[in-house]
N, C-alpha and C positions, 0 to 999 in steps of 0.2 A: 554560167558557162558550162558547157560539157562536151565528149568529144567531138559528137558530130558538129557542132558549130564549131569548133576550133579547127577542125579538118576542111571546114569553108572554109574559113578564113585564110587556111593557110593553101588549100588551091588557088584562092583567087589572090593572092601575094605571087603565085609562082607564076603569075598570066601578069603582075606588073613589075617585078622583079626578074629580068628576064638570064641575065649571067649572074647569080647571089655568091661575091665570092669577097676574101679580105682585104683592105683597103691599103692596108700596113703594108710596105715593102720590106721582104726579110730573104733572106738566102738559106738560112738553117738555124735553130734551137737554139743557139746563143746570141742570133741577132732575134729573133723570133723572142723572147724572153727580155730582151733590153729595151726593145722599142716599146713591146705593151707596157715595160714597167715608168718608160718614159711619156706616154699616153693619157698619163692622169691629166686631166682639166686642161687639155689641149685638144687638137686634130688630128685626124691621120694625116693628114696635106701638111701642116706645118712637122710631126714627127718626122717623117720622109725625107724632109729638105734638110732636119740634124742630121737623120740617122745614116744621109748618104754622104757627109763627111766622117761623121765619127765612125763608121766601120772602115771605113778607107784607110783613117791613121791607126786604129784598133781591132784587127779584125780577129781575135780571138780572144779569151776570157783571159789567155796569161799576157796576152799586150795590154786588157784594159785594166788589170790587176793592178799594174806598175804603174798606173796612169798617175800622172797630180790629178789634186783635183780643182786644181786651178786654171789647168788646159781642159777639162773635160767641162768644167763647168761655162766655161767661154765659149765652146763648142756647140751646147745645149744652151743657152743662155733665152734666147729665142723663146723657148717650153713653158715660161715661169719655174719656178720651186726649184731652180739652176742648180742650188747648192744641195741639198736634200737628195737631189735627183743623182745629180753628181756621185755623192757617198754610197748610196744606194748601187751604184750600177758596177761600182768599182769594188765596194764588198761582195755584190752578189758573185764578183767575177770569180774573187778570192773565193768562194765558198765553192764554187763548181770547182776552180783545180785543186782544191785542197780534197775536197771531201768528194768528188766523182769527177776524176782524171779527165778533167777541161768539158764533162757531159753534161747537157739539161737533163734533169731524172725526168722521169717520167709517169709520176707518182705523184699524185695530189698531196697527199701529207709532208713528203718533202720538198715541192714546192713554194708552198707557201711558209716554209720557215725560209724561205730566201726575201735579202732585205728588197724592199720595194713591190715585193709581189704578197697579193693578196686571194681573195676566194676568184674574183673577177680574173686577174692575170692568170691563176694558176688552171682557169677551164677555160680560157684562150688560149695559154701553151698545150694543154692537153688537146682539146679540139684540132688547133689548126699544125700545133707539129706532132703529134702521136696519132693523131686521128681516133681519138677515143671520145667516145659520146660524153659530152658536156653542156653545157649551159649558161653562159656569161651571162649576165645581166650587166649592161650597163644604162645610163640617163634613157636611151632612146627606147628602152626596151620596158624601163620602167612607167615611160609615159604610153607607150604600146600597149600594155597591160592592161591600164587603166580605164585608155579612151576604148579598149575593145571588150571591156568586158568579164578580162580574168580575175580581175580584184578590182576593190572600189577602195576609194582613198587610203591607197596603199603604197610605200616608199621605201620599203625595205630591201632592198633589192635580192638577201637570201630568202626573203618569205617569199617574195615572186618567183624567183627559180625555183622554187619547191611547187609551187599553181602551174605555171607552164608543164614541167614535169610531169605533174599531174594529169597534163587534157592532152599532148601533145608525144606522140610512141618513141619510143629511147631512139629507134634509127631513125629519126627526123630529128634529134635535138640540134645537130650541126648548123643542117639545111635552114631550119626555122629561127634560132640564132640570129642565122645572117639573111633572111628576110625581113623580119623585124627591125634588125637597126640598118636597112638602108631603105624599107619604108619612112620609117621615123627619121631618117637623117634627110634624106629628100622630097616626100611626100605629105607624110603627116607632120609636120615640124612642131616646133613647140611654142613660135609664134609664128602665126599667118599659117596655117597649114593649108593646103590645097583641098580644102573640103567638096567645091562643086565639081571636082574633076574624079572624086575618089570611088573606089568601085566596093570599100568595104562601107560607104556611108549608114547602111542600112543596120551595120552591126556596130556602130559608133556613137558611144555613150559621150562622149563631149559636151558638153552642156553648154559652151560658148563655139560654136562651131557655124561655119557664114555658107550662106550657100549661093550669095551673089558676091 
């Protein structure tokens, strides 16, 4: 990999990717921060359909504070990891009114000391509510990676966010972000991918990839 091939790759996303924008429905910082932290080993389509009751009965950090987590978990229930998920959103709630008067900080290192957020959540809050150049790496972006190029049998998802970084100019990290994982979530898939339709074929190391 190097830049000029990454700079293809990433025009000829911007001609199949036509509106690259977040899938996640959020209204501001505190639903913006609960849903990604509710997002693990799920979808965005099934997050969406919790997250539009549970912000309905919850709509700010000191309602979800007070929550059982018996009601929140029934809520989410749908998500898998209900209960886990549950505590997590109900302490992160606590930790924002206690320690920053009901605010998502906006600081990477405080972030990620909130429960259920990690390197991934805390540069998809920065990204998509700060607008501060980041880097998510999640599944789709890890197999993006790989079948284009950036690293070879590589799974790490911080070591990948460090190679992207690397080929791809800090004011594109947003944009290319979110071309990568809605190629990979509807084009390049992870089985059956649309290989004979694809327009990055030429730069696609796939080794089991069908062209009929």
């Amino acid at each position: 990999m190097n830049k000029k091939i990454s700079n293809e790759i990433l025009n000829i996303l911007k001609t199949i990717i036509i509106n690259p924008k977040p899938e996640l429905d959020f209204n501001n910082n505190f639903e913006l921060v609960v849903a990604v932290a509710l997002s693990a080993q799920t979808t965005d389509k099934r997050v969406n359909e919790v997250t539009k009751i549970l912000f309905e009965k919850y709509k700010t950090p000191y309602d979800l504070m007070n929550a059982s987590v018996e009601d929140v978990k029934n809520i989410i229930s749908p998500l898998g990891l209900a209960k886990n998920k549950s505590n997590n959103i109900i302490n992160l709630s606590k930790i924002l009114v206690e320690k920053y008067n009901g605010e998502v900080p906006g600081i990477k290192e405080e972030l990620i000391k909130l429960p259920g957020v990690g390197n991934k959540t805390a540069n998809v809050v920065l990204a998509l509510g700060f607008n501060v150049p980041a880097f998510p790496v999640d599944t789709h972006l890890i197999r993006m990676a790989n079948r284009l190029g950036y690293v070879k049998d590589e799974t790490n998802p911080n070591s990948i966010e460090k190679i992207y970084k690397k080929y791809i100019d800090e004011d594109q990290w947003i944009l290319a972000h979110h071309l990568f994982l809605l190629f990979g979530r509807y084009h390049c898939k992870a089985i059956s991918p649309d290989c004979k339709n694809c327009k990055l074929i030429n730069y696609c190391r796939y080794k089991d990839k069908k062209m009929i």
